[in-house]
N, C-alpha and C positions, 0 to 999 in steps of 0.2 A: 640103894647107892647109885646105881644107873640114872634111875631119874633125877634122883637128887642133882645127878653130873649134867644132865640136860638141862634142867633147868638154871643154873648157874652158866651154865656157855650161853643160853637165849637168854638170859639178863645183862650180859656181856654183849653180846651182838644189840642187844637194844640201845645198852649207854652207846656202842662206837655211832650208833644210826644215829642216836641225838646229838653226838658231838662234830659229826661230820655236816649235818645240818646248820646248826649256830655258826661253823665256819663257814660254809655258805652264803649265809646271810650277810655276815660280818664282810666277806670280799665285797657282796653284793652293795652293799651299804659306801664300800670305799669307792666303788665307779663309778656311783649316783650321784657320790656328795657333789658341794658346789667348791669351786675350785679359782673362785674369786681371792687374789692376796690377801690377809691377815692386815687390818686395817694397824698404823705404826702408832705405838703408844710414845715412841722416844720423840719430845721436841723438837729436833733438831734435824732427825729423821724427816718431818715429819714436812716441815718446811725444804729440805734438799728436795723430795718426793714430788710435792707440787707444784715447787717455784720451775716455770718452763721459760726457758729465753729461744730466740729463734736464731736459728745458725743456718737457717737455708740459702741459696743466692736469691729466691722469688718469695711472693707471702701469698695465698688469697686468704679477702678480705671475709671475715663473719658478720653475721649480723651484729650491732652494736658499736662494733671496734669504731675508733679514732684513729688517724694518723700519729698524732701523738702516743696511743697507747701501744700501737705498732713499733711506732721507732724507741719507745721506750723497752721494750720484750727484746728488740734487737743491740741495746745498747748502741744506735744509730742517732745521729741526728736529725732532727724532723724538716729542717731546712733544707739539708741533705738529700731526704728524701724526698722533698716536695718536689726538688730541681730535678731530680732523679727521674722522676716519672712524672715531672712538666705538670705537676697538681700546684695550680694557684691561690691565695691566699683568699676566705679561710679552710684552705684544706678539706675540702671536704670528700668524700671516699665512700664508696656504695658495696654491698655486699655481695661478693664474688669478684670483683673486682682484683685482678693478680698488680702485686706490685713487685719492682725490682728493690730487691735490699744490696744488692753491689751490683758494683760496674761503675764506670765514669759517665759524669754529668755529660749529656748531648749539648755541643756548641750552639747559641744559638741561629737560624739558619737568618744570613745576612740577604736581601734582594734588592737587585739594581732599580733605581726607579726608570720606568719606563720612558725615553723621550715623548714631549709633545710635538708634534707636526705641524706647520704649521704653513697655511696652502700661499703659494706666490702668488699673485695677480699681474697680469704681463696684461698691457698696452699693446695693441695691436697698431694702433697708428702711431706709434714711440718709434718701433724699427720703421716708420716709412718717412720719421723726421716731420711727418703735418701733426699739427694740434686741431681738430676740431672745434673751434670758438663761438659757431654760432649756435642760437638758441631758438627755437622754433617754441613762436605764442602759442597758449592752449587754446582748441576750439573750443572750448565749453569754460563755462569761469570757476573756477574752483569753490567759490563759498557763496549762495544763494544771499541775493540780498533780502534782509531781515525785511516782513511784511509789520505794518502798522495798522492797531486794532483800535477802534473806538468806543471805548468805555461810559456806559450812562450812569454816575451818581444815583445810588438808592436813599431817596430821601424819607424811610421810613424809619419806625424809633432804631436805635442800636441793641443789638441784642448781647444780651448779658452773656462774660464768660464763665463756663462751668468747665471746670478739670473733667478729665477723662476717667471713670469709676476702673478701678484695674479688680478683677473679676479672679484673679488668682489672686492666692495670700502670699502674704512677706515668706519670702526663706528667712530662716534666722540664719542668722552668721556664727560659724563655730568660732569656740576660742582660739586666741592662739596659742599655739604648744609651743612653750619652749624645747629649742635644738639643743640636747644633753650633750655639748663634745668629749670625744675616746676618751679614754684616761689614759694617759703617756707610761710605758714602763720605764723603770728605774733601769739607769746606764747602771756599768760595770762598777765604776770607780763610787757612787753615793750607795752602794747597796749597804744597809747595814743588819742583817741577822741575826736574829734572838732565839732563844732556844724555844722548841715549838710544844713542850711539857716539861712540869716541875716530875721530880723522880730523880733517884740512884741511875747512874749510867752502867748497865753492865754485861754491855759489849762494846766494840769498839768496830772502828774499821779497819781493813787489814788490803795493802797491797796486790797482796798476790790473786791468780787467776782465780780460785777456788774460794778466798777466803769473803770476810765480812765485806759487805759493799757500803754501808752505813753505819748506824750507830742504832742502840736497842735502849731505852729507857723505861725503867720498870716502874709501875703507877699502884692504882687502885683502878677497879671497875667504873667507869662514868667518866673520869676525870678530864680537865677540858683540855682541848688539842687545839694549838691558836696556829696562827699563818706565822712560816718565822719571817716573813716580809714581804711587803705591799705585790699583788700580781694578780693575773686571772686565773680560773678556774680550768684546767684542759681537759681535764679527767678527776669524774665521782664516781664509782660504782665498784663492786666487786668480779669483775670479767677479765681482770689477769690472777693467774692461778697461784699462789703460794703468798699472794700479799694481803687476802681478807677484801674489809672495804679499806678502799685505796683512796685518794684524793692527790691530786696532782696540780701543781700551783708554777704556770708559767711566770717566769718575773723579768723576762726580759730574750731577744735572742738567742743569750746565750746560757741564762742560767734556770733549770727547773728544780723544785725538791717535792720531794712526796711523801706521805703521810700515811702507813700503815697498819693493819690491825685494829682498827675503829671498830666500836662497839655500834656508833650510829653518826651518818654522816647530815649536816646540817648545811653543809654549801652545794651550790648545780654544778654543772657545768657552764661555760660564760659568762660567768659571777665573777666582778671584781672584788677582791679582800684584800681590808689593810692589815698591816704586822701587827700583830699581837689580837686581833678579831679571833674570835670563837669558831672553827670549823668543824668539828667533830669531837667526842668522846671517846676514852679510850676503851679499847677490849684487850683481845687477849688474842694469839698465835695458832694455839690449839686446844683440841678438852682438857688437857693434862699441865697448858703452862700457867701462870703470874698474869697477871696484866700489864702490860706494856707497849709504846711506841714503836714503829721500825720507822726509822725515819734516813733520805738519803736526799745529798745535792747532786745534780748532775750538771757538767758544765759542756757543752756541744754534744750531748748524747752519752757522757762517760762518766761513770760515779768518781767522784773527789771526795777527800776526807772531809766531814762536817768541822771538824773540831780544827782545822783551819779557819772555819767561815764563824766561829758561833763564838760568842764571849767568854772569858773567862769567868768559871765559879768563884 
């Protein structure tokens, strides 16, 4: 009976030793993990998460950025900012470069022009009332009288004229290129706007500080994304966070719209596109949504409702 009793307490003592062990490990296991946030499966999440705007007073520049991509992240105007930090057109901005995103435009600094001088000549015999009149002859004559040569007629045959052999070859002459002149943007009052993909609408924009900035149009994968009107190209690529690939379409000083969620983008940057041109196809938001558009107008750096600017269905 004794043993029997020992042995059952050392069977005892052995589970408690493997169970204090497995807890062990298990804490062990929780300080090691990786402690990286849980990637966001919700849409909407998903897009609040990465879409960054910049609310600083300064910015420095990254590599790639554009001024335009800048003062679009700040919801600023890019003219705004060029006068801001005295960047002249076309805008161009290097990396590391600090910009200011507020304060008041610096006056421009006005300079006197300098007077010219301009030296008196005074007459010395003026204040003594004499004119000196007379003129003293030159001892020497001014221009050598031309000497006379006498020439004897060659009364031998005349020799034949030959051209002068020119021992380098012709340049040829380039063509000429025709001078492509700018293409003028569209004023305020002839813009006319068309919607920039066929699809259900199904977001809208929304006023307030927090809410939709634009409009969300739902597609199929590929589906084609045209210009909704005549402008250039300021911004292609994917380097602002929460919009995918992006395309951004100046059409004038004061009005931009841009084009988000592109599955693949087919315009550059400084490419002119007319309205209704092919600019990208569409994708989609995130792994988990639909395929569709985000598309926004900005009118001096501030989103305005599209469904003001875009025709009726």
């Amino acid at each position: 009976m004794v043993r029997r009793l020992l042995n059952h307490v050392r069977t005892c003592n052995l589970w408690c030793r493997i169970g204090c062990y497995l807890l062990l490990l298990q804490l062990v296991g929780c300080t090691t993990a990786n402690h990286n946030p849980a990637p966001v499966t919700s849409v909407q999440g998903y897009k609040i998460e990465l879409r960054s705007h910049i609310n600083t007073p300064s910015y420095r520049v990254k590599k790639g950025e554009t001024l335009y991509a800048i003062a679009w992240r700040s919801k600023q105007d890019f003219k705004f900012l060029a006068a801001l930090n005295q960047i002249p057109d076309p805008y161009q901005i290097y990396p590391g470069q600090v910009l200011k995103l507020k304060g008041k435009i610096p006056a421009p600094v006005y300079k006197k022009p300098t007077p010219v001088k301009i030296a008196k000549t005074t007459n010395s015999n003026a204040n003594k009332g004499t004119a000196n009149t007379s003129i003293k002859a030159p001892s020497k004559p001014l221009v050598k009288p031309a000497t006379t040569k006498t020439v004897t007629a060659n009364t031998s045959a005349p020799v034949k004229y030959r051209p002068p052999v020119n021992s380098k070859p012709r340049v040829k002459t380039k063509p000429v290129v025709k001078v492509v002149k700018p293409k003028v943007m569209v004023s305020n009052n002839k813009l006319k706007w068309s919607w920039p993909a066929s699809g259900k609408l199904i977001r809208t924009y929304s006023s307030s500080k927090s809410g939709q900035q634009g409009v969300n149009i739902a597609g199929s994968l590929g589906r084609n994304i045209i210009a909704s009107e005549n402008g250039r190209v300021v911004y292609s690529g994917n380097g602002l966070r929460g919009y995918g690939n992006l395309i951004i379409i100046k059409h004038n000083d004061d009005y931009l719209s841009a084009y988000a969620y592109n599955q693949k983008l087919l315009v550059k940057e400084k490419q002119w596109v007319k309205a209704g041109q092919k600019i990208a196809t569409m994708g989609n938001s995130g792994p988990n949504s639909g395929a569709e558009l985000y598309f926004e107008i900005r009118y001096r750096g501030k989103p305005v409702n599209p469904m003001r600017y875009l025709p009726k269905r």
